[in-house]
C-alpha positions in Angstrom: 39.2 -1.1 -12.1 35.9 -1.7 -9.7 34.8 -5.4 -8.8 32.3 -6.3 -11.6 28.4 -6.0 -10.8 26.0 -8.5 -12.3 22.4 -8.3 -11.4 18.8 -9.2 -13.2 15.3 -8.4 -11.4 11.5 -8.6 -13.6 9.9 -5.6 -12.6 6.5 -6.8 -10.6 3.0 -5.6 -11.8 2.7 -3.1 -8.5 5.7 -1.3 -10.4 4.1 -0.8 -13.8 4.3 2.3 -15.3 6.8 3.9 -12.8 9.9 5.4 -13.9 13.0 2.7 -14.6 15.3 5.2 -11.8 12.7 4.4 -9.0 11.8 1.2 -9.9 15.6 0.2 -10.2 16.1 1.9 -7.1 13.6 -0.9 -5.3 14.7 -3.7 -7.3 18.3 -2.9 -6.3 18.4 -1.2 -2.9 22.0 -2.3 -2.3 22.9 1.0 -4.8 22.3 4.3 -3.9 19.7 6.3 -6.1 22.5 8.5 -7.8 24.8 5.1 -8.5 21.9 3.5 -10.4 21.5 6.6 -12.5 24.5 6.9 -13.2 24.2 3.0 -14.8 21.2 4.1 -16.6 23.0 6.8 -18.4 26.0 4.5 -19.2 24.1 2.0 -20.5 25.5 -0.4 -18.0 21.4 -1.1 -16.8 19.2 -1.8 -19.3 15.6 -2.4 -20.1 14.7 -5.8 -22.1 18.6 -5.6 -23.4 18.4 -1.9 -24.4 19.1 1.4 -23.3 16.5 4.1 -21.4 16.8 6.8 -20.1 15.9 7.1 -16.1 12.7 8.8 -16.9 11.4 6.5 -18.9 8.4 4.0 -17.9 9.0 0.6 -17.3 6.2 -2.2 -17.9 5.3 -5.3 -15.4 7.4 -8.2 -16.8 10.5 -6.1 -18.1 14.0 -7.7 -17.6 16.2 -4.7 -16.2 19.3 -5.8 -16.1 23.0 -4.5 -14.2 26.6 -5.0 -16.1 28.7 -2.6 -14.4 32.1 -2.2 -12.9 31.7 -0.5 -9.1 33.2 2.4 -9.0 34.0 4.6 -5.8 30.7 6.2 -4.8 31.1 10.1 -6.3 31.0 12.8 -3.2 31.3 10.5 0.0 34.2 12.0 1.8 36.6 10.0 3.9 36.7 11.5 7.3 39.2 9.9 9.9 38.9 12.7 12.8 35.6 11.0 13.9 35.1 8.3 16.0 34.0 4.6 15.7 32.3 2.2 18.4 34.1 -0.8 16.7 32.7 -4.3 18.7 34.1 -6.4 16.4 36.1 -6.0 12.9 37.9 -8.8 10.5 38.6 -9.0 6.9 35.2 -9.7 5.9 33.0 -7.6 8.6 33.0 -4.8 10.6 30.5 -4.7 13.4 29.8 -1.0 14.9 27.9 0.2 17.6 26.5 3.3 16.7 26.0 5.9 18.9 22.5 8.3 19.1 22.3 11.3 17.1 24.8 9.9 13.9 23.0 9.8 10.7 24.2 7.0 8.8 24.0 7.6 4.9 25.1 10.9 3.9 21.9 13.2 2.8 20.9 16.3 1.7 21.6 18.3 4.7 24.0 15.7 6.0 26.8 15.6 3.6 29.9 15.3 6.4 29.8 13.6 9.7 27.9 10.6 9.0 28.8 7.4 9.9 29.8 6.3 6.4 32.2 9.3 6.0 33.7 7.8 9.2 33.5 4.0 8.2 35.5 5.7 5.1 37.9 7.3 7.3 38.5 3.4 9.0 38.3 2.0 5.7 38.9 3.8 2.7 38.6 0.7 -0.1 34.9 0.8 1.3 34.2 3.5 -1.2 33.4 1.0 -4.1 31.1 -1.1 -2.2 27.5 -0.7 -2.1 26.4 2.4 0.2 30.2 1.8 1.5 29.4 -1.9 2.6 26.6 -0.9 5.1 23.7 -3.5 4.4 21.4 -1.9 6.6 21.0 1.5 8.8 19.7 2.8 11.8 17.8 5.6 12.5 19.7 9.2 13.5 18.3 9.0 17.1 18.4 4.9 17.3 21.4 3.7 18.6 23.2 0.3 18.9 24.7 -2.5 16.9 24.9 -2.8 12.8 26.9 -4.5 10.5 29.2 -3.4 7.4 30.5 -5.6 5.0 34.1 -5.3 3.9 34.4 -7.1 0.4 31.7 -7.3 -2.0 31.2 -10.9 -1.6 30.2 -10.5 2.1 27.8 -7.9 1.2 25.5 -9.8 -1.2 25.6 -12.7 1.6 24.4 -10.5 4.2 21.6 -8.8 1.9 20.8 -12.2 1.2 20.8 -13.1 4.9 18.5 -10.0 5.3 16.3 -10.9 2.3 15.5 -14.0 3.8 14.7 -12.6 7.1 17.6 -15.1 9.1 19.4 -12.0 10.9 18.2 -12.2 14.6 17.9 -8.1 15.7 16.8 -7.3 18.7 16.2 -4.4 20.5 15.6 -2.8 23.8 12.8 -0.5 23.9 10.6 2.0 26.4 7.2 2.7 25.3 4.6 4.4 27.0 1.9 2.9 28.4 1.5 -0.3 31.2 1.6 -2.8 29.1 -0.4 -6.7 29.7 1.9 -9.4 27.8 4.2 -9.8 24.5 2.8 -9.9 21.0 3.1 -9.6 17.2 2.6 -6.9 15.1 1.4 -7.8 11.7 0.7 -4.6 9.9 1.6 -3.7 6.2 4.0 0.0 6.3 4.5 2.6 3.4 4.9 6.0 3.1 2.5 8.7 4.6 0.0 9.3 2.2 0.4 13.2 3.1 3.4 13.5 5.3 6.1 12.4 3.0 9.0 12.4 5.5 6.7 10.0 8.0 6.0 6.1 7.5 2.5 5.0 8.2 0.5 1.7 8.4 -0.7 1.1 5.2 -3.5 -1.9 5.1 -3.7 -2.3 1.3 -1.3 -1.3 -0.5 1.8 -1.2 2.9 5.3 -3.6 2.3 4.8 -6.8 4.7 6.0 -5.6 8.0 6.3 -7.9 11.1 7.4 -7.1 14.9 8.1 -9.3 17.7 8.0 -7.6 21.2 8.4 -9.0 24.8 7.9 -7.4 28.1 10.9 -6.7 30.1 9.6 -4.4 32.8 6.2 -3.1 33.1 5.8 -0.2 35.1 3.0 2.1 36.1 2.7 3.9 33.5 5.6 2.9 30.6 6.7 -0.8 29.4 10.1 -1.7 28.5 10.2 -4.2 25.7 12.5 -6.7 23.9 11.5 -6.4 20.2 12.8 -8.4 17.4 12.4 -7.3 13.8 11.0 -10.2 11.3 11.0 -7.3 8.6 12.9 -4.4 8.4 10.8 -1.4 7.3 11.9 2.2 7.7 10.4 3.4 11.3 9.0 -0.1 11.9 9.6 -0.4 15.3 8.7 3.2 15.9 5.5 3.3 14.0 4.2 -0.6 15.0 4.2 0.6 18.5 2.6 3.9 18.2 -0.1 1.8 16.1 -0.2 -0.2 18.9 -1.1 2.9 21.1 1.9 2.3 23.0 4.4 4.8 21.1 8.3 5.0 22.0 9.0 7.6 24.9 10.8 10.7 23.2 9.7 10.1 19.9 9.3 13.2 18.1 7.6 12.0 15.0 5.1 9.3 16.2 5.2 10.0 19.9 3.3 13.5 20.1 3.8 15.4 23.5 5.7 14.0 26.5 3.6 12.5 28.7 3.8 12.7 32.2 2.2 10.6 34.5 0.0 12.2 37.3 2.0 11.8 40.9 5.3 11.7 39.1 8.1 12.9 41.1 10.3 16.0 39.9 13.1 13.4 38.9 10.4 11.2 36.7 9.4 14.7 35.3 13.0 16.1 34.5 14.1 12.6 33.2 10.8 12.3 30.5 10.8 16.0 29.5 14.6 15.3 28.9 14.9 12.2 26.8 14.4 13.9 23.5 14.9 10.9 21.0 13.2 7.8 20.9 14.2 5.5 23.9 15.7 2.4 21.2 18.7 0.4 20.9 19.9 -1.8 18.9 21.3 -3.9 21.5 21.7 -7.5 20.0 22.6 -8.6 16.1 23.4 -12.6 15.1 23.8 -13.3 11.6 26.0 -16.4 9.6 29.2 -15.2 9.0 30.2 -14.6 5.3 33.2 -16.6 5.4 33.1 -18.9 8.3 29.6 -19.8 7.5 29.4 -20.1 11.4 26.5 -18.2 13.3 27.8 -14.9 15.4 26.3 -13.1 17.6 27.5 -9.4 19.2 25.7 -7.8 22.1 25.9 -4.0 23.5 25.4 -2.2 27.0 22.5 -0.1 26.8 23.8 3.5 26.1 24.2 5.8 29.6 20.5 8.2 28.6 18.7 4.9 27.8 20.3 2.8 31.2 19.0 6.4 33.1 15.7 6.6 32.0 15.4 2.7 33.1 16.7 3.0 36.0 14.5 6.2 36.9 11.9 4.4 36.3 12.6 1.6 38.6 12.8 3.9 41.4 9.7 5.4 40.8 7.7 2.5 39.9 9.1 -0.8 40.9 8.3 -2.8 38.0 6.1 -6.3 38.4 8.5 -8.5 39.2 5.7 -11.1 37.4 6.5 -9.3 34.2 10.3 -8.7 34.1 13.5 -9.8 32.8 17.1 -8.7 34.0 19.0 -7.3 30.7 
C-alpha cells in the first residue's frame, strides 16, 4: 500500500474554463500529468466533492480536491548501469550533481537514460514518490547541483521551501556581451505564443519571474555572471538574459549563431564554435533540511567544458580586475 496523498487547491479565475487535467496539473505540479489522470479517472480527485472526467471544464472558485494512495509511478524504469554524481545523500535527501547532456524526467523521446531512471536504479522505493522525489529539474544541457527528496514527508517540505522562494540557487553563468554592473530582472515568462517548445517574456499575462545576476569577470566581449534564481521558471535564466541582450554563450534556443568577436585568436574561435550547450551550472544549492531543520548548503567545481571556456577567455582577454570575483 502507497503513503496516502491529501491535497485541496480553489482553482484561480485565470484558470476558468480550462480542462480539470491541466488545471490539476498546475495546481499540483509535484504529480506528473499521467499520475493526476490517472486520479481523475479513479475518482480519487474530485471537483466540488464529485467525480469528472479530465476533459471536463472547471470554473474559478471550484474545490478540486486529492484522496489517493501513491502508487509507483507506471513505466519509469529502474536503471542501475548508469552513473550518479552523488555530493551528498542521507535518509531524507539525496543531493546530485548532474552532469550536461542528462534529461531529467523521462519524456516522449526520452523514455531510458534519464536521471530519474538512474535515481531509481540508486533508490528503487523512489518510485512512489512524486516525479521519483525530484522537486525540481534542470535543463538537458544545464548542469550542476539539485536535490531529491527520499520520503514523502521531505518532499512536501522542500516544495514548500521552493514555494516560498527560501532555497538559495545560484549559478555560474557566461553570457555574451561586455557587461557594466549586476542587476535584476523582473520580467513575467510563459510559453511562446507561436513556438510551443520555447519560453518567452510575456508582460501581461507571463508567471512572476525574478533573476538576480552579479558580475564575475567581464571580458572584452563576454561576461561571466553569478545569478541567483528568486523564481524558478522553465528557461528563466536562459531567456532573462537573452531579454537582456546579453544571451548565454552556446545556447541553441535563445542564443542564435555563435558569435565571434573580431581579432579573436584561433583558440577563442575553436573554443566558442565548440561549446555547443548553454555555458550554465548549477554550482551552489542551500535549503533547510527536512529533518534537522538546520540550513545546508552543497557547492560544485565548475564542470571541465565550462572551467575551459573560462579560462580561454582569460587568456584572451584578461578580465577587469575592477569587475571580478575568484570562484
Amino acid at each position: 500500500m502507497g503513503e496516502k496523498v491529501e491535497l485541496q487547491a480553489s482553482v484561480p479565475q485565470e484558470m476558468h474554463g480550462r480542462r480539470l487535467d491541466q488545471v490539476a496539473a498546475e495546481l499540483f505540479p509535484s504529480y506528473s500529468r499521467s499520475r493526476l489522470q490517472s486520479w481523475i479517472k479513479q475518482g480519487s480527485l474530485s471537483v466540488n466533492g464529485g467525480s469528472a472526467r479530465p476533459r471536463d471544464k472547471v470554473a474559478v472558485g471550484a474545490c478540486l480536491r486529492v484522496d489517493a494512495q501513491l502508487e509507483a509511478e507506471v513505466g519509469w524504469q529502474a536503471q542501475q548501469q548508469l552513473p550518479l554524481d552523488s555530493v551528498f545523500e542521507d535518509e531524507s535527501i539525496l543531493v546530485l550533481n548532474k552532469p550536461a547532456g542528462l534529461v531529467v524526467h523521462p519524456a516522449a523521446g526520452h523514455t531510458e537514460g534519464t536521471l530519474v531512471n538512474a535515481v531509481l536504479g540508486h533508490a528503487p522505493q523512489l518510485d512512489r514518490l512524486p516525479r521519483a522525489g525530484i522537486v525540481h529539474r534542470l535543463d538537458r544541457d544545464t548542469s550542476g547541483l539539485l536535490v531529491v527528496a527520499k520520503t514523502l514527508e521531505a518532499h512536501h517540505h522542500l516544495v514548500a521551501q521552493l514555494q516560498e522562494r527560501s532555497v538559495s540557487r545560484e549559478y555560474c553563468a557566461v553570457c555574451i556581451g561586455a557587461m557594466t554592473g549586476g542587476g535584476t530582472v523582473n520580467a513575467p515568462m510563459g510559453r511562446h505564443p507561436r513556438q510551443r517548445k520555447k519560453m518567452a517574456v510575456l508582460e501581461t499575462s507571463g508567471k512572476p519571474a525574478v533573476t538576480h545576476y552579479r558580475l564575475a569577470q567581464r571580458f572584452g566581449h563576454h561576461s561571466q555572471l553569478a545569478v541567483k534564481l528568486e523564481t524558478g521558471r522553465t528557461h528563466q535564466i536562459r531567456v532573462h538574459m537573452a531579454y537582456r541582450r546579453h544571451p548565454l554563450v552556446g545556447d541553441p534556443v535563445y542564443g542564435g549563431r555563435p558569435r565571434i568577436p573580431p581579432g579573436a585568436s584561433d583558440g577563442l574561435i575553436e573554443t566558442l564554435r565548440g561549446f555547443n550547450r548553454q555555458a550554465l551550472h548549477a554550482r551552489s544549492l542551500g535549503f533547510v533540511h527536512p529533518e534537522s531543520a538546520e540550513w545546508v548548503q552543497f557547492d560544485c567545481a565548475l564542470p571541465p567544458d565550462l572551467a575551459e571556456l573560462i579560462t580561454v577567455l582569460e587568456q584572451e582577454d584578461p578580465p577587469d580586475r575592477a569587475h571580478s570575483a575568484l570562484y
